[in-house]
C-alpha positions as CSV (number, residue, x, y, z in Angstrom):
1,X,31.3,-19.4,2.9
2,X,27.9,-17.9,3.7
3,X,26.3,-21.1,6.1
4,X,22.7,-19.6,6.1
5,X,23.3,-18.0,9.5
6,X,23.3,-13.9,10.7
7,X,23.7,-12.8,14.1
8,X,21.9,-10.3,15.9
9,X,22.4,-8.6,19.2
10,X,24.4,-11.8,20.3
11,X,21.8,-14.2,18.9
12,X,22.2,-16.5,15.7
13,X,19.8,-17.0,13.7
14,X,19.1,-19.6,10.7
15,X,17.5,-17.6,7.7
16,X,16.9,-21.3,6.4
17,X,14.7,-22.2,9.4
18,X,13.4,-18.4,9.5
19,X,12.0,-19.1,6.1
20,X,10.3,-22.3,6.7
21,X,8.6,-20.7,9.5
22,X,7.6,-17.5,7.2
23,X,6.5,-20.1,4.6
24,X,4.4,-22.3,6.6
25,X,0.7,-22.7,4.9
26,X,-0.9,-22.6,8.2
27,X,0.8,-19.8,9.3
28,X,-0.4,-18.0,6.2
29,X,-3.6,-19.0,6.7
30,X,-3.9,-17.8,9.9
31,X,-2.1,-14.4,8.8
32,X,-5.1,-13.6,6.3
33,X,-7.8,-14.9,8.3
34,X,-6.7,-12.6,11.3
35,X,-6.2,-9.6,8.1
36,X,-9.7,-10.8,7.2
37,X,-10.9,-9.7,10.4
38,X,-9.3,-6.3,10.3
39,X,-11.1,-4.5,7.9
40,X,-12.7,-1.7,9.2
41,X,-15.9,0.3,7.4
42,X,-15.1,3.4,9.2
43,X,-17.9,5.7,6.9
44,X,-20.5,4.0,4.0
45,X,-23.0,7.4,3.6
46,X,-24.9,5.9,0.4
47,X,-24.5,2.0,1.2
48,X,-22.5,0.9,-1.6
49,X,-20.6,-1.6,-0.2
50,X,-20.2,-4.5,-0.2
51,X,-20.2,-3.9,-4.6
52,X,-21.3,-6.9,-6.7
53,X,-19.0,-7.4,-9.7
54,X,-21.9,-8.8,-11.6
55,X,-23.0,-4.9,-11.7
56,X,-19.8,-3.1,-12.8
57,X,-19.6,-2.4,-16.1
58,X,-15.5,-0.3,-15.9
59,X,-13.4,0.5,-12.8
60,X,-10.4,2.8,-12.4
61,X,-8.0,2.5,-9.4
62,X,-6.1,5.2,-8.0
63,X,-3.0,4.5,-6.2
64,X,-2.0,6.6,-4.1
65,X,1.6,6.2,-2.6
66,X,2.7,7.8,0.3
67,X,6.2,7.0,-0.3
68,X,6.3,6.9,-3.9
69,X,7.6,4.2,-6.0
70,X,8.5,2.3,-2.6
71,X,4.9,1.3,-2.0
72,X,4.5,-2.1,-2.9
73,X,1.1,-2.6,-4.4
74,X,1.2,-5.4,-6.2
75,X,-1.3,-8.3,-4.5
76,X,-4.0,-5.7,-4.3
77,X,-3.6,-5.0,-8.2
78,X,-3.4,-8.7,-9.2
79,X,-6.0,-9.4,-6.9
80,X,-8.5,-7.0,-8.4
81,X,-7.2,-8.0,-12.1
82,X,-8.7,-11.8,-11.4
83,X,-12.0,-10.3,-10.7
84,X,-12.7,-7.4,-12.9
85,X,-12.7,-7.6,-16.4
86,X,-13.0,-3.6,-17.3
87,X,-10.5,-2.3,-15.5
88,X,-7.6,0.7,-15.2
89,X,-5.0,2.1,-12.6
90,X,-2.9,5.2,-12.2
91,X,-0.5,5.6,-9.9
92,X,-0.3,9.3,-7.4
93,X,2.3,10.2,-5.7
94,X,4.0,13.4,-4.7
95,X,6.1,13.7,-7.9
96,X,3.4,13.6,-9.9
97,X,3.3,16.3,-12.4
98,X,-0.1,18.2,-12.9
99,X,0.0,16.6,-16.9
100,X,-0.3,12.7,-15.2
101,X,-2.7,13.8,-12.4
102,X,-5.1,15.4,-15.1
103,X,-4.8,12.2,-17.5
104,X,-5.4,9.9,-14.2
105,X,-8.7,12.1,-13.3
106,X,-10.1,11.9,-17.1
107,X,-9.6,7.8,-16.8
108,X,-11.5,8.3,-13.4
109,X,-13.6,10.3,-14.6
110,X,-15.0,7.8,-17.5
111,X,-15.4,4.7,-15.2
112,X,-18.5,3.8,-13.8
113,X,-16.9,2.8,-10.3
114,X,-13.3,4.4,-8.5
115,X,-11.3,2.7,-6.1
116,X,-8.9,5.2,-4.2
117,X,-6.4,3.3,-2.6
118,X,-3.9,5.1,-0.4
119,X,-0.9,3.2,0.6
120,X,0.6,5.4,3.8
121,X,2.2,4.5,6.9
122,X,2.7,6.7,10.5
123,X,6.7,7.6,10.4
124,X,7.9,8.8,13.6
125,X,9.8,12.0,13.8
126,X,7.8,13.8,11.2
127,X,5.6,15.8,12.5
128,X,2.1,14.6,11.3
129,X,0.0,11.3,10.5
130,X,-1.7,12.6,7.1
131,X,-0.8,12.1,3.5
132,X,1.3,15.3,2.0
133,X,-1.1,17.9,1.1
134,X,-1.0,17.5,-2.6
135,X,-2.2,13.5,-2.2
136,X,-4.9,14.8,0.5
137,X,-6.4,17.1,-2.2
138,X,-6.3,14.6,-4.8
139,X,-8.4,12.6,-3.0
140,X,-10.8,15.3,-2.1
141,X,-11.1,15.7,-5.9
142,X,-12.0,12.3,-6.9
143,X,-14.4,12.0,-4.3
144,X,-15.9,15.3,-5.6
145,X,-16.7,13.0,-9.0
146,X,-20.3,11.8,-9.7
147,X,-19.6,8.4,-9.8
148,X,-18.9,6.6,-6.4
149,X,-15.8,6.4,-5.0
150,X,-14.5,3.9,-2.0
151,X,-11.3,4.9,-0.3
152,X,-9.2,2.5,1.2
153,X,-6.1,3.4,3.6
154,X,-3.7,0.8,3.4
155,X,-1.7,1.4,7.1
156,X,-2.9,4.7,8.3
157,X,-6.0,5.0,9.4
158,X,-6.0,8.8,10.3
159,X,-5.1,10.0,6.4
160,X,-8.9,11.0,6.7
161,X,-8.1,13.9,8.7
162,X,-7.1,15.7,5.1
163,X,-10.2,15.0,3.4
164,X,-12.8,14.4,6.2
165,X,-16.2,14.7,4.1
166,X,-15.5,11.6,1.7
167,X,-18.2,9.4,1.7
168,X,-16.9,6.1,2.1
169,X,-13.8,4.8,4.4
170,X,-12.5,1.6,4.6
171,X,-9.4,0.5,6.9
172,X,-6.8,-2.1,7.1
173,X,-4.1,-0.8,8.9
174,X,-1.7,-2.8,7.3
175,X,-0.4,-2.6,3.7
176,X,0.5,-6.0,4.0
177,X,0.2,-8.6,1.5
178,X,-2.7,-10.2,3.2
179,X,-4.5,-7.0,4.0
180,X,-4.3,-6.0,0.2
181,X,-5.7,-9.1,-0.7
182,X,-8.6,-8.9,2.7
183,X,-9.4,-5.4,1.2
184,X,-10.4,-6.6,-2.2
185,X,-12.4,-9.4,-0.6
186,X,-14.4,-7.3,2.0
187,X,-14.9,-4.8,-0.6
188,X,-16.4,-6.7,-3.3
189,X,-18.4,-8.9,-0.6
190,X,-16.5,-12.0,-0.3
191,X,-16.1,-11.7,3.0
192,X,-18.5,-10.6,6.0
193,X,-17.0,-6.9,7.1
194,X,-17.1,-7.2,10.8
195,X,-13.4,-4.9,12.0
196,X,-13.4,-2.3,14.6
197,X,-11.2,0.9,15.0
198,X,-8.4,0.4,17.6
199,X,-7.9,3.6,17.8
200,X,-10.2,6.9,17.7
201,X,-10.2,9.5,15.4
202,X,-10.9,13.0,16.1
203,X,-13.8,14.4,14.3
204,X,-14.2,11.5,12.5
205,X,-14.9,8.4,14.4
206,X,-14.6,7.2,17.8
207,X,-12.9,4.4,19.5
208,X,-14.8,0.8,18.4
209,X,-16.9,2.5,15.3
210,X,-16.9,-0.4,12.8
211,X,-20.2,-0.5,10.1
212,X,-21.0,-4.5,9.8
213,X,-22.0,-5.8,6.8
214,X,-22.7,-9.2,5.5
215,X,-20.7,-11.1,2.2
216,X,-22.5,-11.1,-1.1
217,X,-24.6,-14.4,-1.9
218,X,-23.5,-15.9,-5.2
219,X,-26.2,-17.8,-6.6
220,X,-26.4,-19.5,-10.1
C-alpha cells in the first residue's frame, strides 16, 4: 500500500506533511503579499491605470496562451468575474483558426475596455523569449483598436519585444495563482503598484524601470 511517502534522489519525502506546508494560511499570505509586490508597470503612455470599475461600462479579455490549452488561467478569470459585471473572454492561441480570431476581435472590438493577457513562459532550448509570431501580431492588432487596451504578461516579461509600440505594459513574471490574482488587484487599483524590472529589456526598458502608482480610494 501507498504510505503517503516518494523518494527522490535518496531522500523521502511525506506528500502529507508537503501538503500541510503548501496549505499553510500564512504561508499563502505571505506568497500573495510578496506577488503583490511584483507587479511591474513597465509602459502607461495615456495614464489609464490604475481603472476604476465604477467607470466601465463592458470589458472583453483576451487570453492569450503561449502553450495553448495548458495555460492555466483560471484565478485570473474568476477573479475578474467577482468584479465586473459586463464582461467577455476569448481564448488565443496558436491553433487558432482565422474564423475564431476574427469573432474574438469583433467582441473586442465592441467593449469599451480590453484586457490582453498573455500567459507565456522562457523555455530553454528554443531559441527565443517571444510569443510565436502569430500571437505577437495579435496583440499588435488589438492594441491598434480605439478603445484602450492593458497588456499583461503573465511570466515573460520580454514578449514585448514582438509588439514594442503598445501602449500599456504590465508585468508579473509569474503566472502563478497569486500573481493572476495581484494582476487583477494592481490593475483595477486595489493595490498601490510599486514592482521593479529585474531584469532589462532592450529597447524597451532598462534595468529598475517600474511606473508607481497609488490604489484607488473607495469612498461611499
Amino acid at each position: 500500500l501507498f504510505d503517503g511517502r516518494i523518494t527522490l534522489s535518496g531522500a523521502r519525502f511525506n506528500l502529507r506533511q508537503v501538503s500541510r506546508v503548501i496549505n499553510n494560511p500564512r504561508l499563502q499570505e505571505k506568497a500573495q503579499e510578496l506577488a503583490d509586490a511584483s507587479v511591474t508597470l513597465v509602459r502607461d503612455q495615456n495614464e489609464i491605470v490604475p481603472v476604476d470599475v465604477r467607470r466601465l461600462r463592458s470589458v472583453h479579455v483576451s487570453l492569450v496562451l503561449g502553450r495553448g490549452a495548458q495555460e492555466e488561467t483560471g484565478v485570473f478569470e474568476t477573479e475578474l468575474k467577482s468584479r465586473l459585471e459586463r464582461i467577455s473572454f476569448s481564448r488565443i492561441s496558436s491553433s487558432s483558426t482565422r474564423s475564431e480570431m476574427e469573432a474574438a476581435y469583433q467582441s473586442a472590438a465592441q467593449a469599451d475596455f480590453i484586457i490582453c493577457a498573455a500567459f507565456a513562459r522562457v523555455v530553454t532550448a528554443t531559441g527565443t523569449v517571444g510569443l510565436p509570431e502569430k500571437l505577437a501580431n495579435w496583440i499588435q492588432r488589438l492594441s491598434s483598436l480605439n478603445q484602450p487596451v492593458a497588456t499583461i504578461a503573465f511570466g515573460n516579461p520580454y514578449i514585448i519585444e514582438g509588439f514594442p509600440q503598445i501602449p500599456l505594459y504590465l508585468c508579473t513574471f509569474s503566472n502563478a495563482d497569486v500573481s493572476q490574482r495581484s494582476a487583477v488587484k494592481a490593475l483595477l487599483g486595489e493595490i498601490d503598484m510599486g514592482g521593479r524590472l529585474p531584469i532589462s529589456i532592450p529597447k524597451i526598458a532598462e534595468l529598475g524601470t517600474g511606473i508607481l502608482r497609488n490604489r484607488i480610494e473607495m469612498r461611499l
